[in-house]
C-alpha positions in Angstrom: 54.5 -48.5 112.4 50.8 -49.8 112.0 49.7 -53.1 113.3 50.3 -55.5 110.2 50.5 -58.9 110.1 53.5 -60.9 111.2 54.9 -58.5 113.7 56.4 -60.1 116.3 54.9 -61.1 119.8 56.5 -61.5 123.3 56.4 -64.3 125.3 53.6 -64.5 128.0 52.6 -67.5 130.0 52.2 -70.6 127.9 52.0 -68.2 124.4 54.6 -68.9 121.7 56.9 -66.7 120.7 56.7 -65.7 117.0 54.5 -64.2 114.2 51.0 -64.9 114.1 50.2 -67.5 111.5 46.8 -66.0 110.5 45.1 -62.8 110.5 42.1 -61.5 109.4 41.9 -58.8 106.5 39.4 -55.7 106.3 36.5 -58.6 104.2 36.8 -60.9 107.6 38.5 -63.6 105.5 41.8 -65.3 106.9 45.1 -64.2 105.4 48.8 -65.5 105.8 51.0 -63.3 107.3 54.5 -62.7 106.0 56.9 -65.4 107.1 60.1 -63.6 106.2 62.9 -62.9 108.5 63.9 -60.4 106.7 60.7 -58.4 107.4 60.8 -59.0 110.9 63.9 -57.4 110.8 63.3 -54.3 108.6 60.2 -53.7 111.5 62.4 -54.6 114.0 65.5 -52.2 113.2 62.6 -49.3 112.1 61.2 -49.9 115.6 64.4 -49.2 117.1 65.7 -46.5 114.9 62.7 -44.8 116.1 62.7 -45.2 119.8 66.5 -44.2 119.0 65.5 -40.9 117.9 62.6 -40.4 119.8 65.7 -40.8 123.2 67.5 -38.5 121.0 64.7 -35.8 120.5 64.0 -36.0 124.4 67.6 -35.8 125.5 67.8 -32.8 123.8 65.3 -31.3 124.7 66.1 -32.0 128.2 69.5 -30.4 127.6 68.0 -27.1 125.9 65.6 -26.7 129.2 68.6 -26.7 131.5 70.9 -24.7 129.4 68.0 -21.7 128.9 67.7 -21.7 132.5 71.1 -21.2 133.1 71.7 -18.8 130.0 68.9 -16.9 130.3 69.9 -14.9 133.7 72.9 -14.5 132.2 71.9 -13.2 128.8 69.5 -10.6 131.0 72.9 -9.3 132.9 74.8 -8.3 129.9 71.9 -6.7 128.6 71.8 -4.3 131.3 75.2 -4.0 131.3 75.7 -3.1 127.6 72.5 -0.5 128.5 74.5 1.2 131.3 77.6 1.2 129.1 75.8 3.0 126.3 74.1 5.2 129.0 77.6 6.2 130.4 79.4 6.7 127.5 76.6 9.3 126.0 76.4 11.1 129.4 80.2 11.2 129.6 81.2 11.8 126.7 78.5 13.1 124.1 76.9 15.6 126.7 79.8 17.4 127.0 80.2 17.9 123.3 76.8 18.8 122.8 77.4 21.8 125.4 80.1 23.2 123.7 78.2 22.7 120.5 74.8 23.9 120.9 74.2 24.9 124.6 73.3 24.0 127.9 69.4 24.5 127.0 69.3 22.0 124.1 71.9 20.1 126.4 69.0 19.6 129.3 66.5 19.1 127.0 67.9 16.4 125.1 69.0 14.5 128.2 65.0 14.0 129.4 
């Protein structure tokens, strides 16, 4: 949110605790700032809403680190498996066929 009037200020030694009463505008003359409660609340529930979603956003990112670290490995090791099953399955059982079929010469030079 940007720094409007009226928003609200915490207590620090001897300071009230409250809205400013005055601020100054962008011609240097001296404005009221909103007294509404209703407007400190609207800023006040937008303020946490976003910190809200701001935990929200960091959480899960935090969780999408840790879970692609522990995925990832995994993911790696079914790749090469599924690899050396296709590998095996072609040598076992498509060589073969492709000796009856057309020879051991096309047979050896299909398998390099």
């Amino acid at each position: 949110m940007s720094g409007g009037g009226g928003e609200p200020r915490r207590k620090l030694a001897g300071e009230t605790v409250g809205k400013s009463l005055q601020e100054l505008d962008d011609n240097g003359s001296v404005q009221e700032a909103p007294k509404s409660a209703a407007t400190v609340a609207y800023r006040r529930a937008c303020r946490d809403v976003a910190r809200t979603a701001d935990k929200l956003i960091w959480f899960g990112q935090r969780f999408f680190h840790i879970a692609m670290r522990i995925i990832g490995p995994c993911l790696v090791c079914l790749a090469l498996g599924l690899k050396g099953f296709v590998t095996f399955t072609f040598f076992y059982y498509a060589m073969p066929e492709l000796q009856h079929d057309m020879g051991l010469l096309v047979q050896s030079c299909i398998s390099f």
